[in-house]
N, CA, C and O atoms as a MOPAC input file, in Angstrom:
PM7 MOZYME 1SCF
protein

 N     45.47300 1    91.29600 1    14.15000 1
 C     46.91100 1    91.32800 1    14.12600 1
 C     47.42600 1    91.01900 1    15.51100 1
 O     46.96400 1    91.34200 1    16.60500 1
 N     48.61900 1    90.23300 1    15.16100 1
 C     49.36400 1    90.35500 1    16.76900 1
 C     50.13100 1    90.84500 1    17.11900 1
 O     50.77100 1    91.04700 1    16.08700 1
 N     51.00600 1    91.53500 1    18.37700 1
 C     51.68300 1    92.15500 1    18.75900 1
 C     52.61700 1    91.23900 1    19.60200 1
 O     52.21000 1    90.15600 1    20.02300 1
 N     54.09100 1    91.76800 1    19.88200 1
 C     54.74400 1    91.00200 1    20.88300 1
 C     56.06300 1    91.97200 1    21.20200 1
 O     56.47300 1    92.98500 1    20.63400 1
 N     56.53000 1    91.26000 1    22.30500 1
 C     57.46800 1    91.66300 1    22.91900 1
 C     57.07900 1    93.13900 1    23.76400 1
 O     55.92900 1    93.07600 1    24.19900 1
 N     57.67000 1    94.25100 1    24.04200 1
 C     58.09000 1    94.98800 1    25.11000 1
 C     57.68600 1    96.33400 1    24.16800 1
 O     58.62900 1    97.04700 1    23.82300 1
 N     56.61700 1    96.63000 1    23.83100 1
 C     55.86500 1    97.83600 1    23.30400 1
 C     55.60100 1    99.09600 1    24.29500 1
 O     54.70700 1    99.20000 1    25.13500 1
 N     56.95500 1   100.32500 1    23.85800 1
 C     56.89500 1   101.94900 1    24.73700 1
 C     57.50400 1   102.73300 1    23.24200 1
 O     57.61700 1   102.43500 1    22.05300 1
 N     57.77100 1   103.78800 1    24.05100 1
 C     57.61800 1   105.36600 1    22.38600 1
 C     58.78900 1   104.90200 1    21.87200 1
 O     59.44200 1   105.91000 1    21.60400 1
 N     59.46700 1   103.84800 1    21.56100 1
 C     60.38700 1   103.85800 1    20.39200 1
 C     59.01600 1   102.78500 1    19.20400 1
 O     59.10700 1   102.68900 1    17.98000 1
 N     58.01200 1   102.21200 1    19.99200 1
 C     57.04000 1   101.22600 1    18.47200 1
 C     56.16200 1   102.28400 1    18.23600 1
 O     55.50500 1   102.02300 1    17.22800 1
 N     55.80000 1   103.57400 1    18.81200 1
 C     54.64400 1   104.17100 1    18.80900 1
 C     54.55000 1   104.49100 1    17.33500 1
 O     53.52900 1   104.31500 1    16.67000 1
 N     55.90800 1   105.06700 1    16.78200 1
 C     55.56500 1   105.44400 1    15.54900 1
 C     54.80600 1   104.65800 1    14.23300 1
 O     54.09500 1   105.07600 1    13.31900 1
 N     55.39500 1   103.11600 1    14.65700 1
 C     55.14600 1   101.89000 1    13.82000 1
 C     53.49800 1   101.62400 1    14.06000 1
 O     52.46100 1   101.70000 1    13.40000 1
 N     53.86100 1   101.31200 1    15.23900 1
 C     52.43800 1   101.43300 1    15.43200 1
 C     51.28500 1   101.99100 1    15.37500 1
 O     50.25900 1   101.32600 1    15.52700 1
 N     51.27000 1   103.29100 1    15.14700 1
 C     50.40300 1   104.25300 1    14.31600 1
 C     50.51000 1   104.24800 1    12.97800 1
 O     49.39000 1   104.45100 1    12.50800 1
 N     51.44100 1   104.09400 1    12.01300 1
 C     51.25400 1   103.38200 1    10.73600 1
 C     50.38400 1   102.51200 1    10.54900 1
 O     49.26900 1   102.57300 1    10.03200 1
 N     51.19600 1   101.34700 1    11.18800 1
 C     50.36200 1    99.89100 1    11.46400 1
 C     48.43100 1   100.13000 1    11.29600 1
 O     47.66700 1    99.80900 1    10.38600 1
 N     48.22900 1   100.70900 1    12.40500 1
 C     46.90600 1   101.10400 1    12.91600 1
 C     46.19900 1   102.12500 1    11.72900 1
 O     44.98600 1   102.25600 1    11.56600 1
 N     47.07400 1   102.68300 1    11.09200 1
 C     46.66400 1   103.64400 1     9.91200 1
 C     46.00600 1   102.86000 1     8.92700 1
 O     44.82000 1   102.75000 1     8.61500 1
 N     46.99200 1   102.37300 1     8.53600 1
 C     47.02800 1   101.53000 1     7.07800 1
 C     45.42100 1   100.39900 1     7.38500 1
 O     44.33400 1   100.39400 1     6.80800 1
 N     45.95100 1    99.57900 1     8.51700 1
 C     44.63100 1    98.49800 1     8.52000 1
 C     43.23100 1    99.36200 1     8.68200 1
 O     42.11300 1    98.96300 1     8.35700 1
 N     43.50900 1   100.43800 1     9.17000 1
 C     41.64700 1   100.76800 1    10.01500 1
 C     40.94800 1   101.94800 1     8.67500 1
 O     39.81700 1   102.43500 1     8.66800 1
 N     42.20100 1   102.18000 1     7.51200 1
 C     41.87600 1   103.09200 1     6.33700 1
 C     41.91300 1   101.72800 1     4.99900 1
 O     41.76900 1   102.00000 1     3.80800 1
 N     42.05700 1   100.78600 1     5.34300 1
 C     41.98300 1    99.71300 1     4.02600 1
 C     40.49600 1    99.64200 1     3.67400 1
 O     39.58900 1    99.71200 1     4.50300 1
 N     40.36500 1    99.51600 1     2.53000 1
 C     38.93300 1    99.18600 1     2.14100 1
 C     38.61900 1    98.04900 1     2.39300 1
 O     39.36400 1    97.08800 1     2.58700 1
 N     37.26800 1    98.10500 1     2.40600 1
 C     36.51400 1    96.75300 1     2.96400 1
 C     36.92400 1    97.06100 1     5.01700 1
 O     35.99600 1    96.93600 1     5.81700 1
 N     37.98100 1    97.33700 1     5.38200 1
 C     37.66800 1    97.00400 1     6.79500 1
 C     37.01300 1    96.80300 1     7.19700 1
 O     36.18800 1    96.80300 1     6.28400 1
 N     36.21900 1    96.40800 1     8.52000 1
 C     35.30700 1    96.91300 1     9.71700 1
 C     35.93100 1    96.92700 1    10.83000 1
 O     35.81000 1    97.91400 1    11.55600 1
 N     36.53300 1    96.11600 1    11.12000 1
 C     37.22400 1    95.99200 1    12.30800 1
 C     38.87600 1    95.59000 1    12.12800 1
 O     39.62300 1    95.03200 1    11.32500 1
 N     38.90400 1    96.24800 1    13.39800 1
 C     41.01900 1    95.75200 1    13.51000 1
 C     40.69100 1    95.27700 1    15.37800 1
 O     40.20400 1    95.84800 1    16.35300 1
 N     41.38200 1    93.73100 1    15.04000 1
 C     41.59100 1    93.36900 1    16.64000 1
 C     43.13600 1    93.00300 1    16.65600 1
 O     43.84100 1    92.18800 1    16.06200 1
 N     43.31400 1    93.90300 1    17.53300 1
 C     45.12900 1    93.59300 1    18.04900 1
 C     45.35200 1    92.70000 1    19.33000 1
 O     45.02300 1    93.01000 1    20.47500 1
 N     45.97000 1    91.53500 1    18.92900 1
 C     46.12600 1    90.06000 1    20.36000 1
 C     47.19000 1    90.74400 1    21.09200 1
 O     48.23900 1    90.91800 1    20.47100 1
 N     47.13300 1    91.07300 1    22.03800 1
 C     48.38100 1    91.39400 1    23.04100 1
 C     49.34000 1    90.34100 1    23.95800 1
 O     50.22100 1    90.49600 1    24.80400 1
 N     48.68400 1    89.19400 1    23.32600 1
 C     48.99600 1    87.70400 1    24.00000 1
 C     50.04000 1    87.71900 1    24.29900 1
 O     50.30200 1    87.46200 1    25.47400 1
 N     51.27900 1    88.07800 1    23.20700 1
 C     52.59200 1    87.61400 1    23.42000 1
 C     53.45700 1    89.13700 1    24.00500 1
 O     54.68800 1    89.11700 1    24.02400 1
 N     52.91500 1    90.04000 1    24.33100 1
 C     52.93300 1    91.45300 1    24.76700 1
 C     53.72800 1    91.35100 1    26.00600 1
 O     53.16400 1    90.49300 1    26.68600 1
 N     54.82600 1    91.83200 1    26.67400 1
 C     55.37400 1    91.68700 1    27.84500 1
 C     55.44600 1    92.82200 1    28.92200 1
 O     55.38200 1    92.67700 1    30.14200 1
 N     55.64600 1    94.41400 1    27.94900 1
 C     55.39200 1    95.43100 1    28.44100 1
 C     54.96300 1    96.42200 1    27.46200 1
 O     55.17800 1    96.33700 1    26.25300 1
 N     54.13400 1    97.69100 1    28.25400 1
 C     53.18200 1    98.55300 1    27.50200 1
 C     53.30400 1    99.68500 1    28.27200 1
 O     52.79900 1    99.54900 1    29.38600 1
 N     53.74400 1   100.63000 1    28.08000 1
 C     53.63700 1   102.00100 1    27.94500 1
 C     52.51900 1   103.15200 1    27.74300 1
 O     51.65100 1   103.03600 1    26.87700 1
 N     52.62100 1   104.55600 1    28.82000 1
 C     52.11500 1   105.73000 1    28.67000 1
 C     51.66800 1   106.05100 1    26.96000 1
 O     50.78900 1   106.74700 1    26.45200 1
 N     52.67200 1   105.22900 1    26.43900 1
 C     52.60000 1   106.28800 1    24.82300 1
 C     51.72900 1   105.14100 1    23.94100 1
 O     50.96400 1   105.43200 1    23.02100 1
 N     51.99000 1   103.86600 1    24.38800 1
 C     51.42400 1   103.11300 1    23.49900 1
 C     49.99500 1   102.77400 1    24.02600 1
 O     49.19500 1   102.01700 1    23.47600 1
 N     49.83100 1   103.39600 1    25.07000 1
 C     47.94300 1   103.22900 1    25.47400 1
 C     47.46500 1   104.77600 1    24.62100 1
 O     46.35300 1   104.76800 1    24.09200 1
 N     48.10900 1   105.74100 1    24.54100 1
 C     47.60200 1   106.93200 1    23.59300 1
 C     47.81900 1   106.54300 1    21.81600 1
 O     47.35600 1   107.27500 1    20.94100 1
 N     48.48800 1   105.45400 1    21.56300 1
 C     48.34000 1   105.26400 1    20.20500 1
 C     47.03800 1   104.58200 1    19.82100 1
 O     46.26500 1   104.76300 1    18.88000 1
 N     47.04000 1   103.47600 1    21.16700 1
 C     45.84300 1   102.31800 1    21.11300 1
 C     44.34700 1   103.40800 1    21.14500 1
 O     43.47700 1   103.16400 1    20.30900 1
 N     44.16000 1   104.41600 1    21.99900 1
 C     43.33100 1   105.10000 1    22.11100 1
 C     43.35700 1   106.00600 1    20.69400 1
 O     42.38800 1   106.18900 1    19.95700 1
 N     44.10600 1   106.29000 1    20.59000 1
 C     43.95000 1   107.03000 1    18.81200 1
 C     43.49400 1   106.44800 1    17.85800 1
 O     42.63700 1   107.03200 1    17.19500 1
 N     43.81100 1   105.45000 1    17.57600 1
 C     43.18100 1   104.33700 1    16.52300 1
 C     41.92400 1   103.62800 1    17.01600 1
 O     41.39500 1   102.86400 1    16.20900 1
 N     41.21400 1   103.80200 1    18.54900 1
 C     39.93200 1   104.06000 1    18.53200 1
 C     39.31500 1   104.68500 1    18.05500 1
 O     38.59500 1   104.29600 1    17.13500 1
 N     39.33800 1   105.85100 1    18.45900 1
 C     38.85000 1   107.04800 1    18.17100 1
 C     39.00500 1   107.05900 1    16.56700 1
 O     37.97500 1   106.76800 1    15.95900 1
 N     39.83900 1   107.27300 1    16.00200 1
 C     40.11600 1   106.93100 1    14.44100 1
 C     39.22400 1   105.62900 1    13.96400 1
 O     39.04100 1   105.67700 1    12.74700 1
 N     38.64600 1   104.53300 1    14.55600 1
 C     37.75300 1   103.57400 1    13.96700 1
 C     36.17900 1   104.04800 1    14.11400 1
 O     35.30300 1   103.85300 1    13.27200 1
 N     36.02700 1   104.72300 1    15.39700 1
 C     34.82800 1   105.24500 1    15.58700 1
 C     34.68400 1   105.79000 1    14.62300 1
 O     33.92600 1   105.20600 1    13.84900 1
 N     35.24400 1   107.06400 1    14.14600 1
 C     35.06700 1   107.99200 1    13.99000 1
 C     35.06000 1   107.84600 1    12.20100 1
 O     34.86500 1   108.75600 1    11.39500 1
 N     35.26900 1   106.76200 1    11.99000 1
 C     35.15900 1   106.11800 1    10.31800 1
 C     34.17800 1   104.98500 1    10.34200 1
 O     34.01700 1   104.34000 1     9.30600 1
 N     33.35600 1   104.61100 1    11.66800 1
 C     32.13300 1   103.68800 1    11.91300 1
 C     32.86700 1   102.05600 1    11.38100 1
 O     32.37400 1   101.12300 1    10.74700 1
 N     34.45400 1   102.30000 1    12.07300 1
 C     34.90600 1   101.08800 1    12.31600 1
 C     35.09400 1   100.26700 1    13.93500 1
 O     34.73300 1   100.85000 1    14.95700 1
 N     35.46700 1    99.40500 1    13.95900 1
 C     35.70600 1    98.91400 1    15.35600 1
 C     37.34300 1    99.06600 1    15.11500 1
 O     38.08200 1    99.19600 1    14.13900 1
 N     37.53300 1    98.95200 1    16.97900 1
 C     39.14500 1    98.73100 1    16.93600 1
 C     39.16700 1    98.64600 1    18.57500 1
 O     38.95900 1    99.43500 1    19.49700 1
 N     39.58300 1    97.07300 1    18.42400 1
 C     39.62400 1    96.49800 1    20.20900 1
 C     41.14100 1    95.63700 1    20.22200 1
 O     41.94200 1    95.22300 1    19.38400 1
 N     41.02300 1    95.64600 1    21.42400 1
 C     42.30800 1    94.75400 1    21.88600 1
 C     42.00900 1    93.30300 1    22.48200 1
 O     40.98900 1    93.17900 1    23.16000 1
 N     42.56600 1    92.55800 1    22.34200 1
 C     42.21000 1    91.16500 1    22.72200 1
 C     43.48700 1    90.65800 1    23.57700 1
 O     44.59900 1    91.15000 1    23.38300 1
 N     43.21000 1    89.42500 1    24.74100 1
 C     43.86100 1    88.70500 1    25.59000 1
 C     45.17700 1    89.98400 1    26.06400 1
 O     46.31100 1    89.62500 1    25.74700 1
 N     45.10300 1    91.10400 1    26.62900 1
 C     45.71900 1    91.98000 1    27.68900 1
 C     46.15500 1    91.07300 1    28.40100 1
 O     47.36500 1    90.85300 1    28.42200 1
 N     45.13100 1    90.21700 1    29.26900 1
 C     45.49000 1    89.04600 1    30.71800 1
 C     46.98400 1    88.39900 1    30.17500 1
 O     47.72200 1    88.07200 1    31.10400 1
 N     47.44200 1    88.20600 1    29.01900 1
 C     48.74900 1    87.34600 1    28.48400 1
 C     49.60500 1    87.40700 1    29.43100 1
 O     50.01900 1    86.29800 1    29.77000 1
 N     50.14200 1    88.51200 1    30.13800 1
 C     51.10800 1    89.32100 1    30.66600 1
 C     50.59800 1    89.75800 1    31.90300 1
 O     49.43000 1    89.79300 1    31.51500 1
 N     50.52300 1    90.11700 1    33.06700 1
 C     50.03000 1    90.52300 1    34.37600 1
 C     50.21200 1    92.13900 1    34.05900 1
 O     49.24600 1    92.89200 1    33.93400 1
 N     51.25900 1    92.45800 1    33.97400 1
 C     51.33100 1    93.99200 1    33.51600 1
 C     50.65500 1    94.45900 1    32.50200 1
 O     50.05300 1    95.49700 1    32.77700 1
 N     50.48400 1    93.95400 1    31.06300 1
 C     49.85600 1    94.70600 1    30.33500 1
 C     48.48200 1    95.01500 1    30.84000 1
 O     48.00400 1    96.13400 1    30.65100 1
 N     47.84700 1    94.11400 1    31.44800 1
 C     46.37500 1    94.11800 1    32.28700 1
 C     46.54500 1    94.99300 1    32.92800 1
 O     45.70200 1    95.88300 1    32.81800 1
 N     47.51500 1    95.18400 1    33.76700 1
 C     47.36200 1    95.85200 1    34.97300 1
 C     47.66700 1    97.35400 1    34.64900 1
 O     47.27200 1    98.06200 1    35.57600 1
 N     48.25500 1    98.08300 1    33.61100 1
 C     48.57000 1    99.00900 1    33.17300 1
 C     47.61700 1    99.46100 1    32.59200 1
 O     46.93500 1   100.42500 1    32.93800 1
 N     47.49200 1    98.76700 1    31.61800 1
 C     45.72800 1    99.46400 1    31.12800 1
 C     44.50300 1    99.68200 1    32.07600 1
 O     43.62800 1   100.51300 1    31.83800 1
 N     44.51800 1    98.65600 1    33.45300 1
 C     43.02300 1    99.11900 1    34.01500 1
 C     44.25800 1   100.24100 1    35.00000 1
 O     43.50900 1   100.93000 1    35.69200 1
 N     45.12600 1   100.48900 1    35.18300 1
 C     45.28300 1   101.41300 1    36.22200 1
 C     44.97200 1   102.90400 1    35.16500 1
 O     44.31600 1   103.81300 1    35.67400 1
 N     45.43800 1   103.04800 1    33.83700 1
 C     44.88300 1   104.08000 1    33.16300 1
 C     43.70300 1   103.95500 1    32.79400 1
 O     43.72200 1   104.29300 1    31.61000 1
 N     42.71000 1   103.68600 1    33.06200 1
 C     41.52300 1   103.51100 1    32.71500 1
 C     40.99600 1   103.12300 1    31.57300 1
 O     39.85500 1   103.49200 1    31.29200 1
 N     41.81000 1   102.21700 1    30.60900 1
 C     41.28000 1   102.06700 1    29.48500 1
 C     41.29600 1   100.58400 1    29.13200 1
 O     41.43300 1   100.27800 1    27.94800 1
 N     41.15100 1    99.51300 1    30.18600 1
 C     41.02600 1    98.53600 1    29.87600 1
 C     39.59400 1    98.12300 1    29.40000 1
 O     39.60500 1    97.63900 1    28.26800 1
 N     38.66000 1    98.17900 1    29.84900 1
 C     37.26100 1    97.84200 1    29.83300 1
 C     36.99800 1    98.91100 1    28.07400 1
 O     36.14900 1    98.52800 1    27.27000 1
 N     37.45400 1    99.57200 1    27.92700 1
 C     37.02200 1   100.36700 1    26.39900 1
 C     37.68700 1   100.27100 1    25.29500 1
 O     37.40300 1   100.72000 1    24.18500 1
 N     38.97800 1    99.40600 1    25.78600 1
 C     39.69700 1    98.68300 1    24.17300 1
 C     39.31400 1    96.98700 1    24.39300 1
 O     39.38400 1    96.22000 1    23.43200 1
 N     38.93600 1    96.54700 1    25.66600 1
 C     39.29900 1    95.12000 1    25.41700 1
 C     38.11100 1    94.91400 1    25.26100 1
 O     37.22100 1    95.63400 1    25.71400 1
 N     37.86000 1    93.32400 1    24.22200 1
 C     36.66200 1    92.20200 1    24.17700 1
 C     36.80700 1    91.32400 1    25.08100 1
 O     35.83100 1    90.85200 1    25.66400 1
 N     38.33600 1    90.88000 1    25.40500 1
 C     37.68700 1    89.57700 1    27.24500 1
 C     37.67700 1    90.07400 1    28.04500 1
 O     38.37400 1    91.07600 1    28.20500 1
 N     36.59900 1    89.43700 1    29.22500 1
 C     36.74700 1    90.00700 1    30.37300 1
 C     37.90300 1    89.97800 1    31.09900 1
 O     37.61000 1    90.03100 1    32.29300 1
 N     38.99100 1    89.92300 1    30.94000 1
 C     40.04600 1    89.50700 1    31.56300 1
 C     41.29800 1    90.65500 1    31.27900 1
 O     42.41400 1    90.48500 1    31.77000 1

C-alpha cells in the first residue's frame, strides 16, 4: 500500500484500521507500506508503524516500510527514533 502527504495523530487512527484490516486478511503474509509520496511523519505515527510490527510478528506475518529516503525528513525522523533500520527494506 501507499501512503502520502503529511502523516501525525489526526491519520493515526486510520491508520491503525488500515494496518488492522490488511495484516488480519486471510491469505496475508506480508503488508509493505511505500512512504514515497510521504512529506511528514510524526511521534504517533512511528508508534502505529511499530504496532503493526509487532502485530505481524506476532501473527508470523511481515510488515515493513519501503522508500522512507522519498522525503529527507521522513528518513531522518525515523533513524533519529531508532526505528529506521527495523521497519525499512532499502538501505536508504
Amino acid at each position: 500500500m501507499a501512503l502520502s502527504g503529511e502523516l501525525d495523530i489526526a491519520a493515526t487512527a486510520t491508520l491503525t484500521r488500515l494496518f488492522h484490516d490488511q495484516l488480519t486478511g486471510p491469505g496475508t503474509i506480508a503488508v509493505r507500506v511505500d512512504l514515497t509520496a510521504v512529506t511528514f511523519i510524526d511521534s504517533t505515527v512511528i508508534s502505529t508503524l511499530i504496532t503493526a510490527r509487532n502485530t505481524a510478528a506476532a501473527g508470523g506475518r511481515e510488515f515493513t516500510i519501503t522508500h522512507a529516503h522519498g522525503h529527507g525528513h521522513v528518513q531522518r525522523v525515523l533513524a533519529v527514533a531508532g526505528v529506521l533500520t527495523a521497519l525499512t527494506t532499502d538501505p536508504t
